[in-house]
Every structure is written in C-alpha cells, then in structure tokens.
N, C-alpha and C positions, 0 to 999 in steps of 0.2 A: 522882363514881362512881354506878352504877348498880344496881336491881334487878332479876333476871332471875328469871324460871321455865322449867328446863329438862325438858321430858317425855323420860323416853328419857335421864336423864342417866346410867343406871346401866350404858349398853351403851357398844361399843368407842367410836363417835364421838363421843356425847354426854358419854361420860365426859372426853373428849379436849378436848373443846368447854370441859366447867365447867373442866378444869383449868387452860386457858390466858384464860378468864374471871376466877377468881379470883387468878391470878399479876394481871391487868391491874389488878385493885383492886376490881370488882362483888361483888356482893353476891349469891348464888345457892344458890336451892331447889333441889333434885331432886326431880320428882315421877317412881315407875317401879313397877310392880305384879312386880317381879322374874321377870316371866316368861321372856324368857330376860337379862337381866342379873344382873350380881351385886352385893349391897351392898357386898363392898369394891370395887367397882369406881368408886363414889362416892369423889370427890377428898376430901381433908381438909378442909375451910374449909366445905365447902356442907352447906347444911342437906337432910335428906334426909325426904320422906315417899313412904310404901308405901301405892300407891292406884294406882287405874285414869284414865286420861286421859280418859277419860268421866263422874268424878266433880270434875273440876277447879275446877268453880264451889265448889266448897266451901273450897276454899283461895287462888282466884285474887282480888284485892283491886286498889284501886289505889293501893295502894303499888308494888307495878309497874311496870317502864320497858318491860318486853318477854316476848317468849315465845320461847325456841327449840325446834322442836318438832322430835323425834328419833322418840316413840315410836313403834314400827308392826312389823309380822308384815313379813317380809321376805324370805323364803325360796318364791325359782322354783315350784320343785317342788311343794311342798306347798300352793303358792296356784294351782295348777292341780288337785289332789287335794282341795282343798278352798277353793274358790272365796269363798264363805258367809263364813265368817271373817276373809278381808282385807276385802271388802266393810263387813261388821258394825264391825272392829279398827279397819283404816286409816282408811274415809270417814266410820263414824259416830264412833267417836272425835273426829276432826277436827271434825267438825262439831260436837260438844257442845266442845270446846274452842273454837273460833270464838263461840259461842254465849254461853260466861261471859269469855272476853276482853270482849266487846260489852260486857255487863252489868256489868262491872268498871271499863269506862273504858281499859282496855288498848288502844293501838294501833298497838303494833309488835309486829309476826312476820318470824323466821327459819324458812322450812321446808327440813324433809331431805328431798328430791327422789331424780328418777334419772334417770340416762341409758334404763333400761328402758321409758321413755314413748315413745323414738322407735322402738322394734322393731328391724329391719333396716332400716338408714340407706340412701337412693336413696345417697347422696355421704357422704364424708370428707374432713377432718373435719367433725364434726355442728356445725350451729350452730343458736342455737336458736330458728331458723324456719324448723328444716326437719320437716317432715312427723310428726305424732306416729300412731303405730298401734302401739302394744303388743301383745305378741302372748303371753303369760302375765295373769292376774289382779291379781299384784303390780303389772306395770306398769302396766296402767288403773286402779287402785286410788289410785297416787301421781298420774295424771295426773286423776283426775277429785277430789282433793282439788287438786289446782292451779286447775280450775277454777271450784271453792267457793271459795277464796280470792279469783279474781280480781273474783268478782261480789262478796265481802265487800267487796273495796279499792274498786269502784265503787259500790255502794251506801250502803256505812257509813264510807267516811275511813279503811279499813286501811291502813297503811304496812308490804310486806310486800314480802321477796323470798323466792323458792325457789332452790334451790341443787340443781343437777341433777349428781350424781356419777357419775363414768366408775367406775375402778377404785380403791378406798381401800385402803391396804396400809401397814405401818410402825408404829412402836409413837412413844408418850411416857413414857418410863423406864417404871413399872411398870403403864402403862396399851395393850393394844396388844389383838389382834384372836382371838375367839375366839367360834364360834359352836359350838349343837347342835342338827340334824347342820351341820357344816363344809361349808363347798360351793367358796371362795372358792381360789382357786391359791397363793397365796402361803405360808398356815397349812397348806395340805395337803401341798408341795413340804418343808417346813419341817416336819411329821409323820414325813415319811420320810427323812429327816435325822437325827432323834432315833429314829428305828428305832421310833415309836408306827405305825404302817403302811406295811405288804410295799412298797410303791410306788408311783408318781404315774400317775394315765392321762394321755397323750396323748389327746383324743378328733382325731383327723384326723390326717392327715400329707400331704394332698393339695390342701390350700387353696391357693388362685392368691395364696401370699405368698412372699418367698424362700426360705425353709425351708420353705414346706406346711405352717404351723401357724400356730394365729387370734395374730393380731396384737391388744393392749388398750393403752390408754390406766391407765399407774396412776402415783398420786396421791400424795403421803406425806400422813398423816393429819395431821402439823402444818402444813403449808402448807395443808389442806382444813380445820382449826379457825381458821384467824389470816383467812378467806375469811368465817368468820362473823361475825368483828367487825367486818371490815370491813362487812359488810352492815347490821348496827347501826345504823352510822353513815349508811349509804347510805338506808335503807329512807325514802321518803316516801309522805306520806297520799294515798292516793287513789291509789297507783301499787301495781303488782301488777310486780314486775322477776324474770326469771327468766334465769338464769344457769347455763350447765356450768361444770365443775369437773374441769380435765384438766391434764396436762402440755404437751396439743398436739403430744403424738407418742409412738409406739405399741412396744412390745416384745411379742415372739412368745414363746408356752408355749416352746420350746424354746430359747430367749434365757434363759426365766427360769429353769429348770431350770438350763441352764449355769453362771449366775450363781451361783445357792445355792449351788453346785457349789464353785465359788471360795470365797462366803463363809465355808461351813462347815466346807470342809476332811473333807468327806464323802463315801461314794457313794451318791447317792439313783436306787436304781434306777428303770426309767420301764416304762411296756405300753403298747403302742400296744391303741388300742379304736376301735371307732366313733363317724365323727361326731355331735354332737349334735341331734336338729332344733333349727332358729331358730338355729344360732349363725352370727352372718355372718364372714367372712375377717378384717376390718378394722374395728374400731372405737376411734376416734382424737376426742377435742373440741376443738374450734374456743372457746377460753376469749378470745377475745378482747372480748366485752361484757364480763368481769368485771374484765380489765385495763381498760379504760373508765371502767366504771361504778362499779367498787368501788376501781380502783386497787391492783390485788392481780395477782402474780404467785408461782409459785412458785419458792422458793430451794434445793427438794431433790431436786431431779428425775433426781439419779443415779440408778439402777436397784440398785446393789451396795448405795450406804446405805440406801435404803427394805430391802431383805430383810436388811443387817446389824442395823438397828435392829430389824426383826420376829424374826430369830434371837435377839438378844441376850431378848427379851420370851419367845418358845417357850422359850429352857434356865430363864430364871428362874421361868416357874409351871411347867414340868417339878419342878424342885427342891423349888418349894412342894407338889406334890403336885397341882395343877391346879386346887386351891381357890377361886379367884381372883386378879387381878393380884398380882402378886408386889414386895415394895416392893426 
C-alpha cells in the first residue's frame, strides 16, 4: 500500500477521493486551509493538516508515493470578478507545490482538471485534442497549470495525469456536494426540493436541443474518484496524460429537473430566465482515452441514481443543520 497527499481533501471531490483511498488500504494526509471546505468533511482514517498548498514543502517528504491535487478557487463568476486570485490561488499555488514535490523526491501527480479549458467546444463530444480557449479565468487558470505540469513531466521525470471533469454530481454516503455560493444544477434543483429556495432557473428555453435546454455531461462522483486510482497506477515518468471524465452522453436542465421530480416526490418549481453568455447547447466527453489508458469506465451513469444518491446527502446535512457532511 501507499502514501498519498491529498490538497483539497477537505472539499466535495477530494473528500470522495481520500475516502475511497483509504477503504483501498493507502495511507492519506489531508492537507486544506478550510477555506471553502469543511473539517468534518475529512474521511476518518486520514491524517489532516490546516495549511495553505503553497506551504506544502513544509510537510511534503519522501515518504510519499504521490500527490492528488484538488485544492483551487473554483467558482465561474467570481474568477471573472476577480481574476487576481485564481491566478495567485490555482497557478501559484500549484507551482509551489510542484516545486517541493521536486525537492522531496515525489514523482507522482494526480490533477483536478476541467472540462472549462476547452470553452465552447467546435464539436461533441469533447475529446481531448480538441481546441483549448477558456473563456472565464477559472478555466485558463486550470489549463495553464496543465501546462506547468507538462513542462514538469518533460523536464524533471514527473509522472502525472490531469483529469479533465465535465459534470460531477452524487454523493458517498455522508460525503456529497456542497458549495458557497452554490452554482452547480444538481444541489440547487435539490434546494428546491427541500423548500431552502423559491425555485430553479431555467437560463434558456431555446437552444437547438430537443427541449431547448443546455444539454451536460454528469458524472457520479464515485465512478470520478475510482478514475483516480486508476490514474495512480497509470501515471508514468516523463508523461504528462490528460484525460476527460464523462458519461459520454448528455442530459438536458429540463431532463434533470423532471428527474428530481421523480426522485423526490416533490414539486420543484422552475422560472424561466435568460440565457447565460458562454454557455454552449451541448456539452458532452469523449472519455474514451481514459477507457484506454486507465481502463476505467463508468458503472453509475443512471441519471435518477446520481440525484437519488445527491437527495439522500441534501435531507441528511438538512437534518444536521448543514454543519457539514452528515454521517
């Protein structure tokens, strides 16, 4: 078995991440400055330190088998409100973390990536040699730490993949998805549900899709954590592999709506609004390198389980009080 350091372990994926790490038998730090994550959102088994990913060489050694790198500012909006700090957060972060890997002897990395590197996709599904143009800060932000790593893996014998995510949605028992502010369809369709907000927008009703509404690509969050072990195992020295992380086929806002609809046994009312700029009709991944390369497929790609497993996680931190994950 193995040592890992997880940055970012304290938020929805990274938590998801340690906690299907330490069922497999590794040995895992969290390192997270809880800015938006939560300490109980750290699994039981891992060891957890409260620090900035930019201080990492202070605890990073090698004893070390790897690094899975989560932490980062992640939110559209406000990385266009304020540019400056994903800049500073995501790439210098990163870079000081790359910097005490090296000095450590570390030479494996898993990165949290994003589908928001390729902006508005010419074609569907996205594969991932198609055309990168970000069109927010966040997204240039994740792609120009891709391409710090990939001059690391050519320069210095990094063995690293990135892990480019479409839509992530679904919980692992008391670990599942919860951001502030909330931006993400699934937790906010799932808000109105529990009656925490009046109702869901629609942004469009007019898109060139069968119902006029954007069609995404989502993910269950356990099949996007069992994608990181697999990478683990995949990553070689000197190779920079990057990889999406999709179903390979797309359900519409008003699909998903319907659905909760079903699971909940609710009425989540909807408002239509206007469109959003940048959001394109159709965005759907092409996961077929990771089937390749990592040998990884996904096993939950129902629609109704991903939002039954994300409702069953919304009643139980409802219940807790919203404290965090709810055991």
């Amino acid at each position: 078995m193995s040592k890992y350091l997880v940055t970012g372990g304290a938020g929805y994926v990274g938590g998801v991440v340690t906690a299907h790490l330490l069922a497999a038998g590794h040995t895992v730090t969290v390192l997270d400055d809880l800015s938006t994550g939560f300490r109980a959102g750290v699994p039981e088994g891992a060891e957890f330190i409260e620090g900035r990913v930019q201080e990492a060489a202070r605890w990073l050694d090698s004893s070390y088998d790897g690094v899975l790198h989560f932490a980062a500012c992640s939110q559209v909006g406000e990385s266009v409100a304020d540019p400056e700090k994903y800049w500073r957060n995501n790439v210098g972060g990163s870079m000081e973390l790359l910097r005490a890997m090296r000095g450590a002897g570390v030479r494996r990395l898993v990165f949290s990536s994003t589908a928001a590197v390729y902006g508005e996709p010419e074609s569907v599904p996205v594969t991932e040699d198609a055309r990168t143009a970000p069109t927010n800060p966040y997204g240039a932000s994740k792609l120009a730490v891709d391409h710090m790593i990939g001059g690391e893996c050519a320069a210095h014998g990094l063995a690293a993949v990135s892990l480019r995510y479409f839509n992530v949605a679904g919980a692992h028992g008391g670990y599942g998805e919860r951001h502030d502010p909330e931006s993400h369809l699934i937790p906010l369709v799932l808000a109105a549900a529990l009656g925490q907000r009046e109702s869901i927008s629609v942004f469009g009703d007019d898109y060139p899709t069968p119902d006029g509404t954007c069609i995404r690509d989502y993910i269950h969050v356990d099949d996007l954590a069992e994608a990181h072990l697999r990478a683990l195992d995949a990553a070689t020295p000197g190779e920079h592999l990057i990889c999406n992380l999709g179903n390979g086929a797309g359900f519409s806002v008003r699909e998903v709506v319907e659905t909760a609809r079903k699971v909940t046994g609710r009425d989540i009312p909807e408002t239509a609004a206007p469109r959003r700029a940048g959001d394109p009709a159709v965005l759907v991944a092409s996961a077929e390198r990771a089937r390749t390369r990592l040998g990884w497929q996904p096993v939950r790609p129902d629609l109704a389980g991903i939002i039954s497993d994300a409702w069953d996680f919304a009643r139980r931190t409802a219940r807790a009080g919203g404290t965090g994950p709810a055991a």
